[in-house]
N, C-alpha and C positions, 0 to 999 in steps of 0.2 A: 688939904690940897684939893685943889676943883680940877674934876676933868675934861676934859674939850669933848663935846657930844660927837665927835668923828672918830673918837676913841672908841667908842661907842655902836657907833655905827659898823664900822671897819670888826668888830668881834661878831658884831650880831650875821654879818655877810659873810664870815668865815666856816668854811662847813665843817670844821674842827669845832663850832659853837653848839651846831645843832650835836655831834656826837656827845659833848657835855649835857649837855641840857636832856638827850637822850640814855646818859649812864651807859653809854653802849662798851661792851665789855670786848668787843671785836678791836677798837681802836686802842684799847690797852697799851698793845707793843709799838704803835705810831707816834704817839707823844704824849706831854704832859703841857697842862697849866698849871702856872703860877695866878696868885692873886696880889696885888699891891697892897690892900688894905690893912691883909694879915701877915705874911712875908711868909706864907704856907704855895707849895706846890703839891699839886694831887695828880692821881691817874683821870683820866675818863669817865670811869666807871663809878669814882667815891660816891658814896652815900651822905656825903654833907650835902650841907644845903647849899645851891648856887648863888656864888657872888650876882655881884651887880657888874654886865659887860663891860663896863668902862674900866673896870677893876682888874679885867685877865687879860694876861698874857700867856702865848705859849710857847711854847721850847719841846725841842726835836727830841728827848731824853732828859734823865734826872741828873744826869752830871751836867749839860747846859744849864739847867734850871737852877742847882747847886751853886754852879761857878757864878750866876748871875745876883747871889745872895740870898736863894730863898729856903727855907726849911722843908723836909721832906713831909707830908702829912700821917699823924699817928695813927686813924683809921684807915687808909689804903696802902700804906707804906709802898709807896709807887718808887721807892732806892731799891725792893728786894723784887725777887725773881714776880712776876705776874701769873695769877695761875693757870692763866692760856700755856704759858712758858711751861710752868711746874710742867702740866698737863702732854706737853709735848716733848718735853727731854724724857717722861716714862713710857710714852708710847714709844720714842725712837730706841730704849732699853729694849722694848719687848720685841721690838724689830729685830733689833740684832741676835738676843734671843732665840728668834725664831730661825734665822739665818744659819746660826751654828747649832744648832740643834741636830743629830743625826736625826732624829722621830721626829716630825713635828710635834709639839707641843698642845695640848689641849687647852678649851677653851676653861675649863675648869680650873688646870695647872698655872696658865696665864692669869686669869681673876687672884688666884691665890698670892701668886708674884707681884700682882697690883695692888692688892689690898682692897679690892672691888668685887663686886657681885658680879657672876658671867654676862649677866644681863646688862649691868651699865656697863660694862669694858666693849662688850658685842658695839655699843651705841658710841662709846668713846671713839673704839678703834677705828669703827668704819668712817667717822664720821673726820678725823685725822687723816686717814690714810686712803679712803674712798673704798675701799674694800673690807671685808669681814677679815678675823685673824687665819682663816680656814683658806679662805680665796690667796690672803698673800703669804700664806703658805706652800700653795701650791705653785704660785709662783716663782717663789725662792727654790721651789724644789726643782722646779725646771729647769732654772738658771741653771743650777748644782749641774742638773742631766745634760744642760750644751756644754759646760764646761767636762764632764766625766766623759761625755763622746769624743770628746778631741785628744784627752789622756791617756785611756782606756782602750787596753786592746780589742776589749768583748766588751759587744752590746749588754750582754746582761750582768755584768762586772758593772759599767757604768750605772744600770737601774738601779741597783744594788746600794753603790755611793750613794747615789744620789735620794736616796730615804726610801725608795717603795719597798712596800712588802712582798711584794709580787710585779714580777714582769708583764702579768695580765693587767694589773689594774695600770700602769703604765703608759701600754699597748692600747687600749681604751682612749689616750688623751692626748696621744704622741700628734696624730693628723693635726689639731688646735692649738697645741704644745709649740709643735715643730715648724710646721705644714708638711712637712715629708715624713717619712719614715725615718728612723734613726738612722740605719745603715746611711742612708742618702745623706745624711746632714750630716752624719761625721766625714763624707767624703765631698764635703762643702758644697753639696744639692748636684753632686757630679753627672747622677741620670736624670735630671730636671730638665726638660726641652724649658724656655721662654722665647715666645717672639716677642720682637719688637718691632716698631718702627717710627720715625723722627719726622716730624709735619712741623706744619704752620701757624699757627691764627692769629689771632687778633691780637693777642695776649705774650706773641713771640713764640719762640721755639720751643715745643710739644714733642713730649714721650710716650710713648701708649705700649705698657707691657704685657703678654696673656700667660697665664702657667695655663696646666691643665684643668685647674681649680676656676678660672677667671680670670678676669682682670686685676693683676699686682700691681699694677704702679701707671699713675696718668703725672707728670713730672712737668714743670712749666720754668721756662729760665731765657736767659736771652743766647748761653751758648748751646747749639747742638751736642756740639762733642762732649762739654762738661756732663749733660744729661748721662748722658752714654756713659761716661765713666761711675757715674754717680750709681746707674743700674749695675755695672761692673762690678764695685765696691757689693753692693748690697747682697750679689748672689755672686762668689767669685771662682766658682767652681762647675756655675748651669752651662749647659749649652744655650748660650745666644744667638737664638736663629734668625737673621734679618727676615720679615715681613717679605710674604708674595701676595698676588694679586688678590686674594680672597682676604688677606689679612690688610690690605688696604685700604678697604671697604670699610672692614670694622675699625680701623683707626679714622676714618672719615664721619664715619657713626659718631664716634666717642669727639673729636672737634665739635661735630654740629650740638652735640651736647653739651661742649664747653663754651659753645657761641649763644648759648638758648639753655639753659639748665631747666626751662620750665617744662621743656618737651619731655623731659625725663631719658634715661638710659636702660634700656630693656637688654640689658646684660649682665651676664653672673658675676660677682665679685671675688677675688681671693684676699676675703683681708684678713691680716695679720696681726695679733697685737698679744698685750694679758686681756684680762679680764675686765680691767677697768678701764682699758681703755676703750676696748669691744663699746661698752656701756655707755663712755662718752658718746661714739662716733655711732649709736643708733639714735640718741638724741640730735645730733647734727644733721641725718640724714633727714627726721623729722622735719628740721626748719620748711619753709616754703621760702622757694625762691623770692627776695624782694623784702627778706623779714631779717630781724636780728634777735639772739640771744646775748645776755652778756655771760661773761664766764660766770659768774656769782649761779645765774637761771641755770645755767647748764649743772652745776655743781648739784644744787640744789635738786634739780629734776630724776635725778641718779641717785636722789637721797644720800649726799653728803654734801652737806652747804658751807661747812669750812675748807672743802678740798679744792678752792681754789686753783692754788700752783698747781696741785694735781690733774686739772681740767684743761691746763693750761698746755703744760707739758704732752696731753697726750693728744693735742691739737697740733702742736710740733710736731707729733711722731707720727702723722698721717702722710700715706704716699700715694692715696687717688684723691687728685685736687678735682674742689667742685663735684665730686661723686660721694664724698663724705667733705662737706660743705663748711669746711672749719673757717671761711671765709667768711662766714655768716656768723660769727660770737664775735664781738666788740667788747669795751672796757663798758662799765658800769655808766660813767658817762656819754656814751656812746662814740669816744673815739676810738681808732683804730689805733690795733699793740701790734705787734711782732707777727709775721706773716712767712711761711715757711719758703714761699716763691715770691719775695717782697711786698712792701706793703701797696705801692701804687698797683699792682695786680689786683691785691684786693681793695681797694678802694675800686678799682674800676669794673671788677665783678659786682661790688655791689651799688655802683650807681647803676650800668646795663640793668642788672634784676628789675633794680627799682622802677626803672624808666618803664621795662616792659611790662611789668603790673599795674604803674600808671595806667600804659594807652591799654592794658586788657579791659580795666575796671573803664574807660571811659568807650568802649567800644559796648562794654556790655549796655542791653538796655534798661530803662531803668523800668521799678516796679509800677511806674503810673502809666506806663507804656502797655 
């Protein structure tokens, strides 16, 4: 049977072609190709030899592929689990694992439970999860410690649940942990002053929050009041102090920063997060106005390059817009995904940027000058 060279054409243009032809083991769980000639479908990844383009087709899965008449292949067996998948159903074990665990777990105990060396699990794990098994441990342990403060009569009853050995070593991480002290966050940050105050810009209706730490939360939306509730929600227990004249000033600061991000914000921040996501959002801060990352770079730069979603999500969980610049990560092809304060905001953050690093670089002079 002859095939039409648009057959042809049409796989070679397909960028599911180039991952074939690449063996890339990342596209595993995206899909499979069938080939016509043999009535064989494979993963991505197979180590056979590549058809001839005119010859594959793809399909979304191996039960597509199946239902369409083809055979599963006996080197990659692309019908059983992928061992991305294997790989990821036993890190999500040792999560949970780690989660009910009263002690955390050691890295030795975990290798042992994996059937790995401490040393490849340390690179598995982090490289899954975007953190060491140590780091999301500690995590989990704090989780434990918001939830033991809310149950728990006594502060040092809940440490206790909550896995530490000691109320000192605790006390050490509670401020980064918490941002307050326990007592305060079991009583839903009740002696926490925050101002605020609700402006304008370009961009619509603007939030600007201060703790005593810094600035928590720069919020952008088209309602005022939603803002406001939205801060409500997040601390439901602070004193929300509406903004005076001094605190006016520095919510006008923080606009003109959001009008011009290149001038920079010469004020302290209070941000809040785990660990990993700290990580993210000091690479973000990095970007230069006018520039983009894609989530892949961002993963990657934090030293976990499959932690994608992970990069993803804790771009979501940013609550000073344009001051941790999550605006500036795009998709791999460099369109715009999901944007915390929509996406036309960020498209229009980053056309302005853009514009204004145009006319800098055309103002500056040049070297033959």
């Amino acid at each position: 049977m002859k095939h039409s060279p648009s057959l042809a054409a049409a796989t070679v243009a397909d960028p599911r072609w180039q991952a074939v032809l690449a063996r890339d083991v990342a596209a595993d769980d995206q899909f499979v190709y069938a080939v016509s000639s043999t009535g064989i479908f494979c993963r991505p990844s197979c180590p056979s030899r590549h058809a001839r383009p005119e010859h594959v087709r793809f399909y979304p899965d191996a039960a597509a592929a199946t239902q369409a008449g083809y055979r599963p292949c006996r080197r990659c067996r692309p019908e059983a689990e992928s061992p991305a998948q294997q790989q990821a159903a036993l890190i999500a074990r040792l999560c949970r694992q780690i989660e009910e665990a009263e002690q955390a777990p050691t890295l030795a105990q975990l290798a042992a439970a994996a059937g790995m060396s401490p040393y490849h699990l340390q690179r598995v794990f982090k490289a899954a999860t975007g953190v060491s098994p140590k780091a999301y441990a500690t995590a989990s342990r704090a989780a434990r410690m918001r939830q033991s403060l809310q149950a728990t009569p006594s502060v040092t009853e809940a440490i206790y649940q909550a896995g530490y050995n000691a109320s000192s070593r605790f006390y050490e991480q509670s401020g980064a942990l918490l941002g307050m002290t326990p007592s305060n966050w079991r009583a839903g940050g009740k002696a926490q002053d925050i101002r605020f105050a609700l402006a304008q810009c370009t961009l619509g209706a603007i939030l600007v929050a201060q703790s005593a730490r810094g600035i928590c939360a720069i919020q952008l939306g088209d309602d005022a009041d939603s803002l406001l509730r939205e801060l409500q929600d997040r601390f439901p227990a602070a004193n929300l102090i509406g903004g005076d004249a001094a605190f006016e000033q520095l919510v006008a600061q923080v606009v003109g920063f959001v009008e011009a991000p290149q001038q920079g914000l010469a004020l302290p921040l209070d941000i809040r997060g785990t660990a990993f996501q700290q990580r993210v959002w000091q690479v973000l801060q990095a970007i230069p106005p006018g520039q983009t990352l894609s989530y892949s770079e961002v993963a990657a730069r934090i030293g976990s390059p499959r932690a994608v979603r992970a990069v993803a999500q804790a771009c979501a969980a940013n609550a000073l817009a344009v001051a941790i610049p999550c605006h500036r990560v795009v998709r791999t092809d460099g369109s715009l995904s999901g944007y915390r304060w929509g996406v036309a905001r960020k498209a229009a953050l980053l056309a302005r940027e853009a514009q204004l690093a145009a006319d800098g670089a055309a103002t500056r002079p040049s070297e033959q000058e």
